[in-house]
C-alpha positions in Angstrom: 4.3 -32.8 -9.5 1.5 -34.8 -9.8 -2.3 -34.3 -9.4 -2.3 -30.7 -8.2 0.6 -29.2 -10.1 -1.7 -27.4 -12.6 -4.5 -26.7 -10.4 -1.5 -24.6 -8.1 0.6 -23.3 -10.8 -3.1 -21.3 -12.4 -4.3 -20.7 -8.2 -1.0 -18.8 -8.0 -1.1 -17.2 -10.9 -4.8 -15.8 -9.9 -4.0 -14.7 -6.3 -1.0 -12.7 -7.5 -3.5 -10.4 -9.6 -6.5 -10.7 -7.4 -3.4 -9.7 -4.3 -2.6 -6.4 -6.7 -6.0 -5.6 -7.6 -7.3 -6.0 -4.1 -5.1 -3.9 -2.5 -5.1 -0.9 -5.2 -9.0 -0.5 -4.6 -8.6 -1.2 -0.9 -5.8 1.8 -0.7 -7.7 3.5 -3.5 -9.4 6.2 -0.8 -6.4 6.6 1.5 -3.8 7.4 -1.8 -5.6 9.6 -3.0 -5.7 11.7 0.7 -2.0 11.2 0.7 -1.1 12.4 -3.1 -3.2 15.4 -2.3 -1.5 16.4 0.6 2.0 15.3 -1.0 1.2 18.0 -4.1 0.3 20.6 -1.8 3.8 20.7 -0.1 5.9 18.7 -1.9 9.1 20.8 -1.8 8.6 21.3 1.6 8.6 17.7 2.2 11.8 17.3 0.1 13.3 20.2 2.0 12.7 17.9 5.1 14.3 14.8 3.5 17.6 16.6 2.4 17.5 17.6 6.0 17.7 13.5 6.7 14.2 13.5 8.2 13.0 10.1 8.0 9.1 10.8 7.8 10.0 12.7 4.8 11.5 10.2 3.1 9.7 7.8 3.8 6.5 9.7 1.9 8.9 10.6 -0.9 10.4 6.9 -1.5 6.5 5.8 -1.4 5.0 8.8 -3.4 7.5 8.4 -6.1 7.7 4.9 -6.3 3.6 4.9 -6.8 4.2 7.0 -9.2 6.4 5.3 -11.3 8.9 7.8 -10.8 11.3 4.9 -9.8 14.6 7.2 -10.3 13.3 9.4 -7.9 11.9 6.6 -5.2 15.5 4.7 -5.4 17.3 8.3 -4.8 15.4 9.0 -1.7 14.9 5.2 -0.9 18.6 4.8 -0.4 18.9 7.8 1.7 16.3 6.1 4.2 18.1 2.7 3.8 21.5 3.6 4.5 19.8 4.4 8.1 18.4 0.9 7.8 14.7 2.7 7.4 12.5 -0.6 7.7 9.7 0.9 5.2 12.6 2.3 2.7 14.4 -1.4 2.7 11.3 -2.6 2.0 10.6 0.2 -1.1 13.6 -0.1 -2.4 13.5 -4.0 -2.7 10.1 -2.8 -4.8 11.7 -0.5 -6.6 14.3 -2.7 -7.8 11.7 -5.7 -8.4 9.9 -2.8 -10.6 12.6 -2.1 -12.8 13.6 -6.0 -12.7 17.0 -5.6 -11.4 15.7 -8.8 -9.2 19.2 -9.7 -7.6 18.7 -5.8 -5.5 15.6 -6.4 -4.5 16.6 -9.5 -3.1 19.1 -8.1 -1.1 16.7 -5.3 0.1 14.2 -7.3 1.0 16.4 -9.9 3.0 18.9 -7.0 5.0 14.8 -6.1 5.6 14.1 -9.4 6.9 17.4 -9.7 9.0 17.6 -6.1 10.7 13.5 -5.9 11.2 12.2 -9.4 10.8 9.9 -8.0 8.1 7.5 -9.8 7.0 6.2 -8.0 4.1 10.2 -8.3 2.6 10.0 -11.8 3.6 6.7 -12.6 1.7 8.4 -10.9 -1.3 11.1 -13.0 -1.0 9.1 -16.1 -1.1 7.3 -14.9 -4.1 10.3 -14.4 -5.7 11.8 -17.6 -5.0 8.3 -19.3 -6.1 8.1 -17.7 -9.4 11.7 -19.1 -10.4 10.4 -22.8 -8.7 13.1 -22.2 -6.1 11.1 -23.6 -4.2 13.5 -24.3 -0.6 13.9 -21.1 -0.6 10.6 -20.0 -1.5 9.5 -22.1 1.5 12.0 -21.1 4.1 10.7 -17.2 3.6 7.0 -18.2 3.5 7.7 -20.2 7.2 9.6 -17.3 8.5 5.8 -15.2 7.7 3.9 -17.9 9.1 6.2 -18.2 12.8 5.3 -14.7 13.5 2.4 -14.8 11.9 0.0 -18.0 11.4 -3.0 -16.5 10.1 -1.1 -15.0 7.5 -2.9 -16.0 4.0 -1.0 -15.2 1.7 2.0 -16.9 2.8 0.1 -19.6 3.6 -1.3 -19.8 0.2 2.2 -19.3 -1.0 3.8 -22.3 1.1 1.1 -24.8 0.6 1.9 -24.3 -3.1 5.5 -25.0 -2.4 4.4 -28.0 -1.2 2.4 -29.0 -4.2 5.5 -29.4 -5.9 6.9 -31.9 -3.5 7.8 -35.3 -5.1 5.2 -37.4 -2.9 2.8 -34.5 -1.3 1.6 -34.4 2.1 -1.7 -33.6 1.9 -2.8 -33.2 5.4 -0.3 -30.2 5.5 -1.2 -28.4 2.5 -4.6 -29.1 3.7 -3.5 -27.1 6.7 -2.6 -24.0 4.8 -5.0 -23.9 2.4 -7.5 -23.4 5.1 -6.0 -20.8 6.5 -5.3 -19.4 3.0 -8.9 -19.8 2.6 -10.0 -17.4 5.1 -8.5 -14.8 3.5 -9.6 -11.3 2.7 -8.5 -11.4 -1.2 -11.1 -13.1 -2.9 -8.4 -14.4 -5.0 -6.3 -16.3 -2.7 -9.7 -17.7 -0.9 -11.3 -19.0 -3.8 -8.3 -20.2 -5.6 -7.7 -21.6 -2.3 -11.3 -23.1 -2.0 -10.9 -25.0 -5.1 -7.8 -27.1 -4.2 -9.2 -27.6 -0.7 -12.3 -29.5 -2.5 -9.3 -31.5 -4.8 -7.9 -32.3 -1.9 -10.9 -33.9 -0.4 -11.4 -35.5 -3.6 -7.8 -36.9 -3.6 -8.3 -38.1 -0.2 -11.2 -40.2 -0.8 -9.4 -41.7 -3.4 -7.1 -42.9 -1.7 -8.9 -43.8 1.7 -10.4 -46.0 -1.3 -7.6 -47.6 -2.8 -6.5 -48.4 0.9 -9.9 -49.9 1.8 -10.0 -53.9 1.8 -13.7 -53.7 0.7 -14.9 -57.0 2.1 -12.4 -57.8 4.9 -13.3 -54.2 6.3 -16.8 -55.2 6.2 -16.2 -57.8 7.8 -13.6 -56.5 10.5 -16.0 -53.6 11.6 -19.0 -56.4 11.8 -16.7 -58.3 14.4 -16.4 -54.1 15.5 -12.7 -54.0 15.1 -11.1 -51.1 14.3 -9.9 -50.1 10.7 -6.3 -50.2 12.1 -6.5 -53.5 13.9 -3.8 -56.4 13.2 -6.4 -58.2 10.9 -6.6 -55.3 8.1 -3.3 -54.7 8.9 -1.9 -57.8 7.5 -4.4 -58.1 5.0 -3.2 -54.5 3.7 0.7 -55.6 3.8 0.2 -59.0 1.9 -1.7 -57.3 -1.0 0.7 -53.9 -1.1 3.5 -56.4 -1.0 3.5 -59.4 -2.4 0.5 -59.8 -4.0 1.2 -56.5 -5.9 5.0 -57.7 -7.8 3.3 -61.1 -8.8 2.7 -61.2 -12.6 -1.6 -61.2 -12.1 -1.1 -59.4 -8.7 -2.0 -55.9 -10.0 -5.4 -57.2 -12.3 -6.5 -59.7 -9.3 -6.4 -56.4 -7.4 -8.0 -54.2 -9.9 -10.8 -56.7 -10.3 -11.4 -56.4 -6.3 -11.6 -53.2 -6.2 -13.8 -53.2 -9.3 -16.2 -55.6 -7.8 -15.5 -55.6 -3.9 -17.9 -52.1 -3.7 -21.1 -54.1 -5.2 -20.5 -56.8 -3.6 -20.1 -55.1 -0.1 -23.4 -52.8 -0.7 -25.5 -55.7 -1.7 -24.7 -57.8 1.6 -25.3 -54.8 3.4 -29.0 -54.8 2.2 -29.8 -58.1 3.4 -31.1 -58.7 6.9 -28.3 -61.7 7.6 -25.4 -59.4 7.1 -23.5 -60.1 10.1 -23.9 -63.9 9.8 -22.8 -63.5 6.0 -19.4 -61.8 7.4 -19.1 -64.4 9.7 -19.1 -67.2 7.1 -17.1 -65.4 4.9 -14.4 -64.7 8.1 -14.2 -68.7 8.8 -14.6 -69.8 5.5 -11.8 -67.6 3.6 -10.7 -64.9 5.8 -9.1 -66.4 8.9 -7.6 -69.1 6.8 -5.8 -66.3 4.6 -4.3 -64.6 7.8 -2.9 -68.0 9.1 -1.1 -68.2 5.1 -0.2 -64.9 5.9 1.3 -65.2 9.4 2.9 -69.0 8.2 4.5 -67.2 5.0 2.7 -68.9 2.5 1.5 -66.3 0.5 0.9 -68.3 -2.6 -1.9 -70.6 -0.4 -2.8 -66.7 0.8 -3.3 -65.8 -2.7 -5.7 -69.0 -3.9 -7.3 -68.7 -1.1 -8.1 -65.3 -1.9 -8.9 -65.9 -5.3 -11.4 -68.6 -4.3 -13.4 -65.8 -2.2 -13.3 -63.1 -4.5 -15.2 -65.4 -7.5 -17.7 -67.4 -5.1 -18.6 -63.9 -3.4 -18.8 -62.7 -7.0 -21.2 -65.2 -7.9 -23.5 -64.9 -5.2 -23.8 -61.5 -4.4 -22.6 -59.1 -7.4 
């Protein structure tokens, strides 16, 4: 995708173990209350189930699957499923993913998601979909968690990384997610999602700086315009546009940006600063955006050129 495909694609990979190993020592305690109690009257409890009570199966689908007993789970999971039990759905769909027979837990986890609205099926769902890069799919499961469910993190997590993948990434959005993701209680999702929110901010400031027009910003927010004004504007359109297909366009603009910085900071120092801007507004700068607004880009261009080397001279 671009510069956070890698960074994602090792996140995900982390927060998927961090997800399982979180939630084994968080249910650690409570397991162990319910495997003692399930020993102690297991055949009763089976006794129960036969007898189509739902409780009971639901302990015996959950029980076994735990277990790893996943013929025994699936046998009592289907019992509870062909009742459209919302937690045997769900189990089965686990079961199935267990014993990777992926195409039946997909179907268990989305008759889940379209009888109940579950969002724990869903989530799986858009796991699964992730893991084989289906990724509309993958994102349509993780946005069905996050309408009925917006501080959920790990779909968050999971749909931000969806949109990693995009072609041209929005960041602002992922940004969005990954905070949320970030307040997570898995320390995997939040770190992994601390990470990319600090390559995000790094990724932004790029670009705010590839965007900037060094000096004519300078010189705009002396004259306390705003960075969106018609001024900047222009400027910002000329060089993205035509300046940037001529043959020298791309080197005259990596030398501006190579230089522009210096020669900004060192104007800034002096005590004249706004009379500097001033001159360099009716000297070069006002004569550009008349080029500009006339069509004559090439007179824009010398122009420009002209600036860039006297400013050069004097001040880097």
């Amino acid at each position: 995708m671009g510069f956070l495909e890698e960074l994602g694609k090792a996140a995900l990979e982390g927060v998927a173990e961090g997800i399982k190993k979180s939630q084994q020592q968080r249910k650690a305690q409570e397991w162990q209350d319910i495997m003692r109690e399930f020993i102690a009257h297991e055949r009763e409890i089976q006794s129960e189930g036969e007898k189509g009570d739902l409780d009971a199966i639901q302990m015996l689908t959950t029980v076994y699957y735990r277990q790893g007993d996943y013929q025994k789970a699936a046998y009592w999971g289907r019992k509870g499923a062909s009742f459209d039990d919302e937690i045997c759905l769900y189990m089965m769909g686990e079961t199935a993913y267990a014993q990777e027979d992926y195409d039946a837990a997909a179907n268990f986890f989305e008759r889940n998601v379209n009888v109940h609205g579950n969002i724990l099926s869903a989530t799986a769902l858009g796991n699964m979909y992730l893991g084989i890069k289906d990724y509309s799919n993958a994102k349509y499961y993780f946005d069905f968690v996050l309408r009925r469910d917006k501080s959920n993190s790990e779909a968050a997590f999971g749909l931000a990384v969806c949109k990693m993948e995009d072609e041209d990434p929005y960041l602002e959005d992922i940004e969005e997610l990954m905070q949320v993701a970030a307040r997570s209680d898995n320390h995997s999702t939040r770190d992994a999602a601390q990470q990319i929110l600090q390559q995000i901010q790094a990724e932004k400031t790029k670009r705010a700086n590839q965007n900037n027009c060094f000096v004519t910003t300078a010189v705009c927010d002396s004259f306390g315009k705003p960075d969106d004004c018609y001024e900047l504007t222009a400027f910002r359109k000329f060089r993205d546009g035509w300046l940037s297909v001529q043959p020298d366009g791309k080197s005259l603009i990596a030398e501006y940006y190579a230089i522009a910085p210096r020669i900004v900071a060192n104007i800034n120092r002096l005590t004249d600063a706004a009379q500097i801007y001033k001159s360099i507004w009716q000297k070069y700068l006002e004569p550009c955006l008349r080029f500009i607004e006339r069509g004559d880009n090439l007179s824009c261009k010398n122009k420009y050129v002209d600036m860039i080397r006297e400013l050069k001279k004097i001040y880097d």
